[in-house]
C-alpha positions in Angstrom: 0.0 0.0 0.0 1.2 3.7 -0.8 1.2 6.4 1.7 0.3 10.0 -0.2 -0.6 11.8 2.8 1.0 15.0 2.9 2.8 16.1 6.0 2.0 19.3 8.0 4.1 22.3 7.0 4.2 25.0 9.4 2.0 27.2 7.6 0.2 30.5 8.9 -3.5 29.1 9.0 -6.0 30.9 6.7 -8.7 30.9 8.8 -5.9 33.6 10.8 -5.8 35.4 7.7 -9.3 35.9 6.9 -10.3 36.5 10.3 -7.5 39.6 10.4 -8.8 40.8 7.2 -12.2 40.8 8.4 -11.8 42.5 11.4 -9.9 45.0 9.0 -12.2 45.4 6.8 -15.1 45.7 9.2 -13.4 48.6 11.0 -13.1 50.3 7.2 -16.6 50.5 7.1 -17.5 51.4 10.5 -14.9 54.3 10.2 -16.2 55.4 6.7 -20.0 55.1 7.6 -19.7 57.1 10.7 -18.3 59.9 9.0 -14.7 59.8 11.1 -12.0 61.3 8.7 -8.7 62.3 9.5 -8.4 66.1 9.7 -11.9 67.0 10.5 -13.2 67.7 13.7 -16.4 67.1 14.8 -18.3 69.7 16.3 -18.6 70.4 20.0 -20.3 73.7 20.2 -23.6 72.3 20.4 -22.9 71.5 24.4 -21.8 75.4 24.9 -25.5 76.3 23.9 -26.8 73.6 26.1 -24.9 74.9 28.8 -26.1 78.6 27.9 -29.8 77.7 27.2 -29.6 75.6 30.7 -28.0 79.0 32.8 -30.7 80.9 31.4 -33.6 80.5 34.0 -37.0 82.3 32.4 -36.2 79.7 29.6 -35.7 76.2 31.3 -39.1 78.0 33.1 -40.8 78.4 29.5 -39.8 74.6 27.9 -40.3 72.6 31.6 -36.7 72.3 32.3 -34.1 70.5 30.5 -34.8 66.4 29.7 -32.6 65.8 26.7 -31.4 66.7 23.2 -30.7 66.1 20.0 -28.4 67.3 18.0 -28.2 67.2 13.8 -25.6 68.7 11.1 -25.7 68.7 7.5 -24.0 65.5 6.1 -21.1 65.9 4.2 -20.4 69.3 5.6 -17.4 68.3 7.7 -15.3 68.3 4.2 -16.4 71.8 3.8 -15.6 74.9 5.9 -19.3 75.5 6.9 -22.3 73.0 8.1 -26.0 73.8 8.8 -26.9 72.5 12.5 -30.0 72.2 14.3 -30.3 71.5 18.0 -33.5 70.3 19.9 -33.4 70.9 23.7 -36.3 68.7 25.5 -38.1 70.2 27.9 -40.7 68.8 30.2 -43.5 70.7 28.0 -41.8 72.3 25.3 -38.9 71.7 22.6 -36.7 74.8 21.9 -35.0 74.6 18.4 -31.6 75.7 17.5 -31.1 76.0 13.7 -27.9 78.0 12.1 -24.5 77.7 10.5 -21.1 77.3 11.6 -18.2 77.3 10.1 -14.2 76.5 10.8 -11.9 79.2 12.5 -8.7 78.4 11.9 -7.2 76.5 15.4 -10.5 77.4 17.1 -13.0 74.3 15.8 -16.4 75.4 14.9 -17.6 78.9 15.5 -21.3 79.5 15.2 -21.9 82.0 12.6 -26.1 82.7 12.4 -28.6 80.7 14.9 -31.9 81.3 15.2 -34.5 80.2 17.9 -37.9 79.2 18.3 -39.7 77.3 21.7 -42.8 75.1 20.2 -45.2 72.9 22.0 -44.9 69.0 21.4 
């Protein structure tokens, strides 16, 4: 009888392989879908008008106090060197809206440029 079984070679294991290039490529598109590129900031300032809009008394009085928020920006517009925002602060009976534009100061972040505000009922 004739043996023609090959014997082990010390090999790097493909299943290794493919499991390191999945992970790779599964961080790829979590880092691209989320929007994180190298460069661009993301933009903080929304927590200074939180912050502001919570300080101010006669207006945590008007929307119920503060609950939560929600904050939006136009997609695509961290390329740029302007983005279009809006910011929803939760009240207890009321929502007050931020909407504006901010736009990129050089080694400052994002500076708000226009914002305007409106308190509606939900």
């Amino acid at each position: 009888m004739i043996d023609i079984s090959y014997p082990l070679k010390a090999k790097p294991s493909r299943t290794l392989i493919y499991w390191a290039l999945g992970i790779a490529l599964v961080l790829f598109a979590v880092k691209s879908l989320t929007g994180l590129r190298p460069g661009y900031e993301q933009p903080t300032f929304q927590y200074n008008l939180i912050e502001t809009a919570v300080e101010n008394k006669p207006l945590m009085n008007q929307i119920g106090g503060y609950n939560t928020h929600k904050f939006s920006y136009s997609s695509g517009g961290l390329d740029s060197d302007s983005i279009q925002f809006e910011l929803l602060i939760y009240g207890g009976s009321n929502i007050l809206t931020y909407t504006g534009w901010a736009s990129k100061a050089a080694n400052k972040g994002w500076q708000v440029r226009r914002i305007d505000s409106v308190v509606s009922h939900y």
